[in-house]
FIZATOR-581522 format. One record per residue: y, x, z of N, C-alpha, C in turn. Coordinates in steps of 0.05 Angstrom, whole numbers, plus 32768, in hexadecimal, padded with zeros to 4 digits. Layout:
YXZYXZYXZ/...
END
This chain:
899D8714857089AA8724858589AA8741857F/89BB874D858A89BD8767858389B0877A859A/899E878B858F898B879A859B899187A985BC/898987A385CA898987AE85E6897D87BF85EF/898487D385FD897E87EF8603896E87F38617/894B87EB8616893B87EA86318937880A8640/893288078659892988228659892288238679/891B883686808913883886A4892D883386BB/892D881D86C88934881586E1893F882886F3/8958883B86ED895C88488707897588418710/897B8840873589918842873889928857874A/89A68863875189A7887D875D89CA887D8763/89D1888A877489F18888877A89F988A08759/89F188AC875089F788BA873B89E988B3871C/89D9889A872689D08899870389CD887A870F/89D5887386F989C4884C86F889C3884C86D6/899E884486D38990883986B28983881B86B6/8988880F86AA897687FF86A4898387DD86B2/896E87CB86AC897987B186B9897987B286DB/899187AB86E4899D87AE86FF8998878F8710/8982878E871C8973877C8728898087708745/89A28760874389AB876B876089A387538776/89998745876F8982873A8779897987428792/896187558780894C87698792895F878287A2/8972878C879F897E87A387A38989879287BA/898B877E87C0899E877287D78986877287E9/8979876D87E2895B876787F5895387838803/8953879187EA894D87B587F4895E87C28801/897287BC87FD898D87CB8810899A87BC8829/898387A788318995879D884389AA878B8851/89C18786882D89D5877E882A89CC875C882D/89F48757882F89FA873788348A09872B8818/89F7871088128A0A870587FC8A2E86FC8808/8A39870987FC8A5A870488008A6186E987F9/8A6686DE88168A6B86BB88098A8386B4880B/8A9786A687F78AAB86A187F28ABE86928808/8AAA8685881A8AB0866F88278ABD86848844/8AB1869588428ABE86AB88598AD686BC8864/8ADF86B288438AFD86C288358B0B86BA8835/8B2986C5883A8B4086BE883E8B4386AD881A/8B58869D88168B5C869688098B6086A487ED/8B7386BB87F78B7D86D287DE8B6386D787D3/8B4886DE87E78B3686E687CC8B3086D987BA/8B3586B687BA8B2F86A887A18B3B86A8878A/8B5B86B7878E8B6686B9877D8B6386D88766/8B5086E487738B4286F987688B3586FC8754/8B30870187438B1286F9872E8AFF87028735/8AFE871D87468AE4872E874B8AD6871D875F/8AE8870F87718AD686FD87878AD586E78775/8AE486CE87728AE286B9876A8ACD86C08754/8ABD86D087428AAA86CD873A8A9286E08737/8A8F86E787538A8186FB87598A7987108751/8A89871A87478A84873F87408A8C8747875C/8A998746876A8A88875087898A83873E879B/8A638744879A8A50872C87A58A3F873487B4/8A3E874C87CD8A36874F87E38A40876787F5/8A388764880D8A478775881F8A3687738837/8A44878A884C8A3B879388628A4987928873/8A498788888A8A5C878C88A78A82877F8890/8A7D876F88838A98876C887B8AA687598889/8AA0874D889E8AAE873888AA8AC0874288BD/8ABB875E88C48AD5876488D38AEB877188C6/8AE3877488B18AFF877B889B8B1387618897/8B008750888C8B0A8728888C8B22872988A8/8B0D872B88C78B24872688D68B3D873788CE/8B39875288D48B51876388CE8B64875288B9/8B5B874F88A18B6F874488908B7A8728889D/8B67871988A68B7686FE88AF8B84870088C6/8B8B871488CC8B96871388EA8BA7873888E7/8BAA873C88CF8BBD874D88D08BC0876688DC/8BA6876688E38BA2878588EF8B9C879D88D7/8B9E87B288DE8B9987CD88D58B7987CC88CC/8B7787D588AF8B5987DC88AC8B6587F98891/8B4C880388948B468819887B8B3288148861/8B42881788458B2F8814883C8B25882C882D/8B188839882F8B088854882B8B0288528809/8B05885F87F88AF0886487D78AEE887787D1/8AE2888387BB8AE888A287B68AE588998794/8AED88B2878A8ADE88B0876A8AD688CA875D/8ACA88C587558AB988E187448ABE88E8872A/8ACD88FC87298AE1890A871A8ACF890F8700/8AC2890486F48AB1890E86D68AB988F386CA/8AC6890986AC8AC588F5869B8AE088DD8699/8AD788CE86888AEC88BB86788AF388A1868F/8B068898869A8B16888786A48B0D88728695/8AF28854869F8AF08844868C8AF288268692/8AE9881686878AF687FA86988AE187ED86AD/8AC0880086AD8AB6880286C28AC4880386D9/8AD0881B86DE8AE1882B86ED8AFA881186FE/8B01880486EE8B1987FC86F88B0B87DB870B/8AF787D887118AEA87CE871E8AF887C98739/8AEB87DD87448AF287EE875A8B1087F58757/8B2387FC87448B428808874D8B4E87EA874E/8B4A87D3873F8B5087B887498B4A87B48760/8B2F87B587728B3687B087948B3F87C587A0/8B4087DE879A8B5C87E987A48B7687DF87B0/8B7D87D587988BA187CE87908B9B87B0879D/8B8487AA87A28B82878887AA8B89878F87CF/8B72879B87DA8B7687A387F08B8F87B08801/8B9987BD87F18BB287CF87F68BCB87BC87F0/8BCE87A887E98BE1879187E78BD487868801/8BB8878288008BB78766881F8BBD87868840/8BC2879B883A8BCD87A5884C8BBD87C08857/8BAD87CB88478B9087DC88468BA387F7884F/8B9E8808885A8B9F882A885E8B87882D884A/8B8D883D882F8B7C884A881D8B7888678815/8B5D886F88228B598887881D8B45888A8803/8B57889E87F28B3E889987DC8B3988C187D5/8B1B88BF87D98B1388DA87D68B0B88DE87C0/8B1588F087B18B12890487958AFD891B879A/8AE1891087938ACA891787988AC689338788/8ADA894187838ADB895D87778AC189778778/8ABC897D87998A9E897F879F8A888980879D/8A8A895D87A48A66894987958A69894E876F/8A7E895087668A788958874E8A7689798747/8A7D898B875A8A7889AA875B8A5B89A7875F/8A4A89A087748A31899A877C8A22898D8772/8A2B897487718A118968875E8A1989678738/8A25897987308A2A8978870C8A35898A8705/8A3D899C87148A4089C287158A5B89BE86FE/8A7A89A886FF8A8E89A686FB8AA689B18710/8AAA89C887018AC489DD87158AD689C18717/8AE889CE873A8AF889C787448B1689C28732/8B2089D9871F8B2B89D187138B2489B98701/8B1489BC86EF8B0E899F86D68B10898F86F3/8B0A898186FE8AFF896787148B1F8960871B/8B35898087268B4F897087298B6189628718/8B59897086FA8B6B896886E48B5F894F86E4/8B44894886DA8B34893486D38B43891686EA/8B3F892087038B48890D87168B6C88FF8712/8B738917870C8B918914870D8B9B890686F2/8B92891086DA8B98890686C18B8C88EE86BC/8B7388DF86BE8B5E88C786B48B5C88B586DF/8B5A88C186EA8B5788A286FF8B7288A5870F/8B7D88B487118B9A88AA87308BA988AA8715/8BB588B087018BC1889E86ED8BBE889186E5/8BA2888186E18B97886586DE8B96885086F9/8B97885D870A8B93884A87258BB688448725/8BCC885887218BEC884F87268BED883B870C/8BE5883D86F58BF2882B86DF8BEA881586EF/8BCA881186F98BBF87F287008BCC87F28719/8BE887FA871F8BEF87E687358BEA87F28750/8BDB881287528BDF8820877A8BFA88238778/8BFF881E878F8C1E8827879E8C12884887AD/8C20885D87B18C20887287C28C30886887E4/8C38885687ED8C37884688058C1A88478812/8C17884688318BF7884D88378BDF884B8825/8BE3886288178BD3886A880A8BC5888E8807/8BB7889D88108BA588B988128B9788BA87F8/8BA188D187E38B8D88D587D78B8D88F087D7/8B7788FE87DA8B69891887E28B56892187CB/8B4D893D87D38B3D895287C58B1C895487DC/8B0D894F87DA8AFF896487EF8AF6897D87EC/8B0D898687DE8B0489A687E68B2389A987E6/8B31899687F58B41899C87FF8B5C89858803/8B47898288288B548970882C8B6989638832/8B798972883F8B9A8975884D8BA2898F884F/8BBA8992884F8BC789AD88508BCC89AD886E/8BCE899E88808BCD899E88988BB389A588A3/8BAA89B688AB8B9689C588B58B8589B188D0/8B9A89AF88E68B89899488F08B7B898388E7/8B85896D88D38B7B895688C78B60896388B2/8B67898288AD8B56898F88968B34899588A3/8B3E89A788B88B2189A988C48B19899B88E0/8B28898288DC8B1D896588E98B02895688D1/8B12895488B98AF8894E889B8AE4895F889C/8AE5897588978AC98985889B8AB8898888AD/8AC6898E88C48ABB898A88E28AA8897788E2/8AB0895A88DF8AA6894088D68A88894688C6/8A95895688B48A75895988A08A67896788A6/8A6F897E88B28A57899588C08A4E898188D3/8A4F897788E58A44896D88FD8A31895388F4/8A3C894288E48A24893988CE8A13893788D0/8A15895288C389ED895B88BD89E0896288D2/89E6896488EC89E18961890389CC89448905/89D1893088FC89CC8917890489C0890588E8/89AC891A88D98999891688C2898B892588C0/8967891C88B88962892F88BB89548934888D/894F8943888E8945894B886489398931885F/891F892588778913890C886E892788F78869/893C88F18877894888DC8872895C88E18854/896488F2885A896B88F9883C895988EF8822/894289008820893288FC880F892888DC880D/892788D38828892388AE8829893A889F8816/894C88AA881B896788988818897088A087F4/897088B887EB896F88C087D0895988CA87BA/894488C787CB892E88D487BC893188EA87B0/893A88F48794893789108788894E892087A2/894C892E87AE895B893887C48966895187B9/897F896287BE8985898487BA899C898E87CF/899D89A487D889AF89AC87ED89D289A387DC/89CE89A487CA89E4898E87C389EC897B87C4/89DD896B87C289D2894F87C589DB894B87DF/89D1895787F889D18955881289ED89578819/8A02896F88138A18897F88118A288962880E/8A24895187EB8A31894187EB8A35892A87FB/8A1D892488068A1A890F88198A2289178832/8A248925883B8A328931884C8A4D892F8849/8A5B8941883A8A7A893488378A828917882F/8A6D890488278A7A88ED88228A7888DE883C/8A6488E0884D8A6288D988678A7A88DE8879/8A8788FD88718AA58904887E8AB988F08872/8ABA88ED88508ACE88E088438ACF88BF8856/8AB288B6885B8ABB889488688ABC889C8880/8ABE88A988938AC188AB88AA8AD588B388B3/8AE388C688A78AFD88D088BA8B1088BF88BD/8B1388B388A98B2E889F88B28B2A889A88C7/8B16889488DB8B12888C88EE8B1988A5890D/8B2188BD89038B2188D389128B4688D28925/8B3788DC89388B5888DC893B8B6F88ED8932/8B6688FD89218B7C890B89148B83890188F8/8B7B88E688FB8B8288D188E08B8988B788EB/8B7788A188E98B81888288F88B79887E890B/8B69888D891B8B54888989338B47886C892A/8B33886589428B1D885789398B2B883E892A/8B25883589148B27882389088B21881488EC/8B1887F788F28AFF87EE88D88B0987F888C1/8AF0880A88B58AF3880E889D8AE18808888F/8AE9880488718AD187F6885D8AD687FE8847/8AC2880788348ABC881588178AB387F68809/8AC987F287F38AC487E287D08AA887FA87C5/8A9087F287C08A81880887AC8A7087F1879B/8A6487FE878A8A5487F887798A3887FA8780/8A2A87E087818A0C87EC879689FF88058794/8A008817877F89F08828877689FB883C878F/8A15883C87A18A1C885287B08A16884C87C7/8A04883887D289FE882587EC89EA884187F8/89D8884F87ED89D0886787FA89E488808812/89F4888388038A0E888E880A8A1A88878827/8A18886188218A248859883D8A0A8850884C/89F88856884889E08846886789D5886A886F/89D78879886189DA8893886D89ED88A7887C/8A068897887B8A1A88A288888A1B888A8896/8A15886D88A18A13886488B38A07886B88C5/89E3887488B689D3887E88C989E6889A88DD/89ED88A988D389FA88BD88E18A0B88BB88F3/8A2888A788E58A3488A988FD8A30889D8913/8A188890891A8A13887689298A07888A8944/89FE889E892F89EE88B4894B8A0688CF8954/8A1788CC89508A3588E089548A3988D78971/8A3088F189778A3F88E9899C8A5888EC89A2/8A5D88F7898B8A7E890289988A9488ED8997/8A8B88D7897B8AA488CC89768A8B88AD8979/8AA4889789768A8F887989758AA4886C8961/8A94887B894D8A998869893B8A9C884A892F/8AAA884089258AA4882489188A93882088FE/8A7E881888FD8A6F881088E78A7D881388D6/8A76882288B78A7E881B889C8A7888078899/8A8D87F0888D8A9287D988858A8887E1885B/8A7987CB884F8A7E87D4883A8A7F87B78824/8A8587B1880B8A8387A287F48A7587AB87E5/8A61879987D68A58879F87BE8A60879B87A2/8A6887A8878A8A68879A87778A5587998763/8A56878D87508A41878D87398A4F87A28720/8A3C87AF87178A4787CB87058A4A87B586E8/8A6B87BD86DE8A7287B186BB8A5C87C686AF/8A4787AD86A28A3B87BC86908A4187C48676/8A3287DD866E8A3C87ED865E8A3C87D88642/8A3E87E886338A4687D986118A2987D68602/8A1687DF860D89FE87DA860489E387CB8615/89FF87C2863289F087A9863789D587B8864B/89D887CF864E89BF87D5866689CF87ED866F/89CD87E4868A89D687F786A189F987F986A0/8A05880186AC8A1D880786AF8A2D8821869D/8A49881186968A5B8829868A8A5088488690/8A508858867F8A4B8874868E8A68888B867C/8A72889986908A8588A486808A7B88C48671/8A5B88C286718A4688DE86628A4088C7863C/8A4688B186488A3C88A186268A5288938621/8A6388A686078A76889886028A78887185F4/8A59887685EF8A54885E85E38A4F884085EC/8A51884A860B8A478835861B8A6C88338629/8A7B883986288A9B882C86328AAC88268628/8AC2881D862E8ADA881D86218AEB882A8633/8AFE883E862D8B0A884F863C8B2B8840863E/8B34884986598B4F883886568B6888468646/8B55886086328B69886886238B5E886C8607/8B50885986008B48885085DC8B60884485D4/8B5E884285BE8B6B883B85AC8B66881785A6/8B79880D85A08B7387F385938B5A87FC857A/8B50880185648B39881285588B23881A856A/8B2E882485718B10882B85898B058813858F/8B188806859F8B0B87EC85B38B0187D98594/8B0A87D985868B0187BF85718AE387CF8566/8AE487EE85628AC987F685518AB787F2856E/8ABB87F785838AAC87F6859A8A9B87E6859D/8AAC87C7859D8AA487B385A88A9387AA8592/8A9687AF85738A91879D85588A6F87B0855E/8A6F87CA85638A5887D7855A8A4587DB8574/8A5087E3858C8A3987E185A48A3887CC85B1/8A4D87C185B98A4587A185C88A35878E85C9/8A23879685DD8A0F877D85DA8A15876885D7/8A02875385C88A08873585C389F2872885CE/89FA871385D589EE86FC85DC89E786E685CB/89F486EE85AF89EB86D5859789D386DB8591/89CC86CA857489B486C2856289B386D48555/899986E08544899C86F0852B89A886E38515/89B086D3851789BB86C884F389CC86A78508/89DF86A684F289EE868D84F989EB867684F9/89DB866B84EB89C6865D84EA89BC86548507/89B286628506899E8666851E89AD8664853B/89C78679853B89DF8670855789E2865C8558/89ED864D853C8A028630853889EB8624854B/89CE861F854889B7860B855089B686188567/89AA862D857189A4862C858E89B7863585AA/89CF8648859A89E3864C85A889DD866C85B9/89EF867485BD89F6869585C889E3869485F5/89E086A585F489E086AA860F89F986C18619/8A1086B1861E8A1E86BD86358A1C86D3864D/8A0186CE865489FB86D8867589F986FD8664/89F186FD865089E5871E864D89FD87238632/8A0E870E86278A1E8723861B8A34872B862A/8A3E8748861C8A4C875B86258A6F874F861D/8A6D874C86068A88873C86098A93872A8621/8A7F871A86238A87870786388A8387148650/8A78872386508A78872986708A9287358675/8A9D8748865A8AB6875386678ACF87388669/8ACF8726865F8ADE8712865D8ADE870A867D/8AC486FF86818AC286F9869F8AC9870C86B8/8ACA872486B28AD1873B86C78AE7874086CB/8AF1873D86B28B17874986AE8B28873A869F/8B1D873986848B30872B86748B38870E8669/8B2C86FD867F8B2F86DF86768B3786D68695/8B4986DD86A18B4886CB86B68B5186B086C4/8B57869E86A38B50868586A68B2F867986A6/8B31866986C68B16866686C28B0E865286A8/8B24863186AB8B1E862586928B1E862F8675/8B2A864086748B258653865B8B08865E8656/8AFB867186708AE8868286758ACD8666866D/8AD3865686738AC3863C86748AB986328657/8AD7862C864E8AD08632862B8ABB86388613/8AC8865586248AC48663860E8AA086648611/8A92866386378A78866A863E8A6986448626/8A73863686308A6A862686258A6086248606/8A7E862685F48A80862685D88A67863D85CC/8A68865685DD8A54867085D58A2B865E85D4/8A30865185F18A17864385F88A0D863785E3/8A19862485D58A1A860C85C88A1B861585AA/8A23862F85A18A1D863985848A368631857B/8A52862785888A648625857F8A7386378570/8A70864C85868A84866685878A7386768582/8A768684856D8A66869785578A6F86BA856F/8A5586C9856D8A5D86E385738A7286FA856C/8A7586F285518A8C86FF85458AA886F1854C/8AA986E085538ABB86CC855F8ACC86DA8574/8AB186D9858D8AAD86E985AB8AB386FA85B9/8AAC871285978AB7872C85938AD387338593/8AD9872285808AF8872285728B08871F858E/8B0B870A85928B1586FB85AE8B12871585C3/8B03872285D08B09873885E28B0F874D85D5/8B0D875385BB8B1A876E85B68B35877285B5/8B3D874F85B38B5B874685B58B64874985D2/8B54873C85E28B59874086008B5F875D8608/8B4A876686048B48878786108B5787938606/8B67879285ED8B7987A385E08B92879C85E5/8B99877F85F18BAF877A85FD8BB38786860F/8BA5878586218BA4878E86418BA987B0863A/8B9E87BF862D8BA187DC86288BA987E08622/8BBE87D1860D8BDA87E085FF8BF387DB8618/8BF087CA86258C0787C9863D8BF987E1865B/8BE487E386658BDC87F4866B8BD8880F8663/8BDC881D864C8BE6882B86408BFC883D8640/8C15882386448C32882686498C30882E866C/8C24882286788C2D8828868D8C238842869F/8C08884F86908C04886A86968C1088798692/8C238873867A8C38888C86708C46888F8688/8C5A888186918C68887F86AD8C59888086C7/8C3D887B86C88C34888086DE8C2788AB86E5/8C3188BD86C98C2A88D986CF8C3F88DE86DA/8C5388D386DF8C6988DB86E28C6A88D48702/8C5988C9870A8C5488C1872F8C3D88D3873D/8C2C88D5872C8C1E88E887388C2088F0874B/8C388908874F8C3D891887638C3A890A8781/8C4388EF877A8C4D88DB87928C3388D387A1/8C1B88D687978BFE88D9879B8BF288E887AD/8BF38903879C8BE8891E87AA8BFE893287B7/
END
């Protein structure tokens, strides 16, 4: 097997190292296993549900009604403008475009700010970054600008009502926290830190304001590592006398791990992603040189005891994105098991996948700079 990258256990809404235990993290945070049996039909035809890459949640059953009964819901995200656009990333912009077809109002906040504050990245780099690598990657994969908000927070509407309705929201906030809970909820704590949590607490809540949708269920797609984020801005608005809020509704997913097989894509290590703007070369030296494996040291040795599936990286991206025949997906998990299907095999086979999928994805960012505008 090819060497795996141990190291200390952290998750944090701004850093995740090490093996991701989601297990225990469901236990610690609270959360509900997301059961299939709950769901409208369309989610089976999903991959992220039908095979659990999002596999827990909070208060989500009144989103379920809304969708089965055709009512109005919000679905709230933001993204954080550092760095390379990668297939981590498109996790999350797939239930986007999933939600916003079953009928979602989508506000998605361009965390411009939380990256002024917490990683001292000017407002300019954060708009280019946002505008050139994720809302032209989110239009190739398929957003419509149809009810759809995508914003700055440092600047939120040009309409001044709706503008200092968002802030308002976040000054008053911190009204209803006090440093301990902070420090409970994030541990290493900084008046930035606070600052950001504070505006993201405005980012899931206003939709709910009346100078936006007035009260109505809203729910955040995140990655567990941001579950801090939302049980601290629950705590808050729950104590807001002014307004009565609806609970943040939220999903969990499980983070595409990186290429070395511990902890999640990061877009600070070029070595650990594949970006959705490599090269066919890229993605083949990528996958041949950091991708964890799940085979044998020698062939020999695979042919007789056979590959473990569950921890290679190939297959996991197969199972996340690029195989979504299940009898296929079945295959190939088996043949790998059984020492059939050689690692170099494994390799080959998704570098083929992934480079299909990227060279037509590719094409369609070229045409999607050209929508932009229709965005912001």
């Amino acid at each position: 097997m090819d060497k795996k990258e141990i190291g200390i256990v952290k998750i944090t809404p701004w850093e995740v190292k090490g093996e991701v235990d989601y297990n225990k993290l469901i236990k610690d945070f609270g959360i509900k296993i997301l059961s299939m049996g709950n769901l409208p039909k369309t989610f089976e035809d999903n991959v992220l549900f039908r095979r659990g890459v999002v596999f827990a949640h909070r208060d989500f059953e009144k989103i379920v009604e809304c969708i089965k009964n055709k009512k109005k819901f919000v679905m709230m995200t933001g993204l954080m403008p550092t760095g390379k656009f990668h297939l981590g990333h498109m996790i999350l912009a797939q239930q986007m475009i999933f939600y916003q077809k079953l009928g979602a109002k989508l506000y998605i906040a361009v965390a411009d700010l939380e990256a002024y504050n917490t990683r001292g990245q000017s407002l300019q780099e954060s708009r280019k970054i946002a505008m050139d690598e994720y809302i032209t990657n989110y239009i190739a994969l398929g957003l419509k600008p149809e009810n759809c908000s995508v914003y700055f927070q440092s600047d939120r509407s040009k309409d001044s009502t709706k503008s200092n309705a968002y802030y308002r929201l976040a000054s008053n906030f911190s009204k209803y926290a006090t440093f301990n809970e902070f420090k409970a909820v994030y541990g290493d704590i900084s008046p930035g830190k606070m600052n950001a949590s504070l505006l993201q607490a405005a980012d899931m809540y206003h939709p709910q304001l009346p100078e936006f949708e007035n009260i109505i269920p809203t729910f955040i797609p995140v990655g567990v590592d941001q579950d801090p984020h939302i049980r601290i801005a629950r705590d808050m608005s729950g104590r807001d006398k002014d307004y009565k809020f609806v609970p943040i509704a939220s999903t969990y997913h499980i983070f595409l791990p990186s290429l070395k097989g511990n902890g999640k894509m990061s877009s600070s290590d070029e070595s650990s992603y594949v970006a959705m703007t490599d090269s066919a070369k890229e993605v083949e030296q990528k996958i041949k040189k950091y991708a964890f494996s799940g085979g044998r040291d020698t062939i020999e040795e695979h042919r007789k005891k056979g590959g473990n599936p569950d921890v290679d990286i190939s297959f996991q991206y197969l199972k996340m994105f690029f195989e979504p025949d299940d009898k296929n997906l079945a295959k190939i998990e088996k043949d790998y098991r059984s020492g059939k299907l050689l690692t170099s095999e494994l390799k080959e086979y998704t570098i083929k996948k992934i480079n299909s999928f990227l060279a037509e994805h590719q094409k369609r960012r070229e045409k999607a700079k050209k929508q932009i505008n229709e965005f912001i």
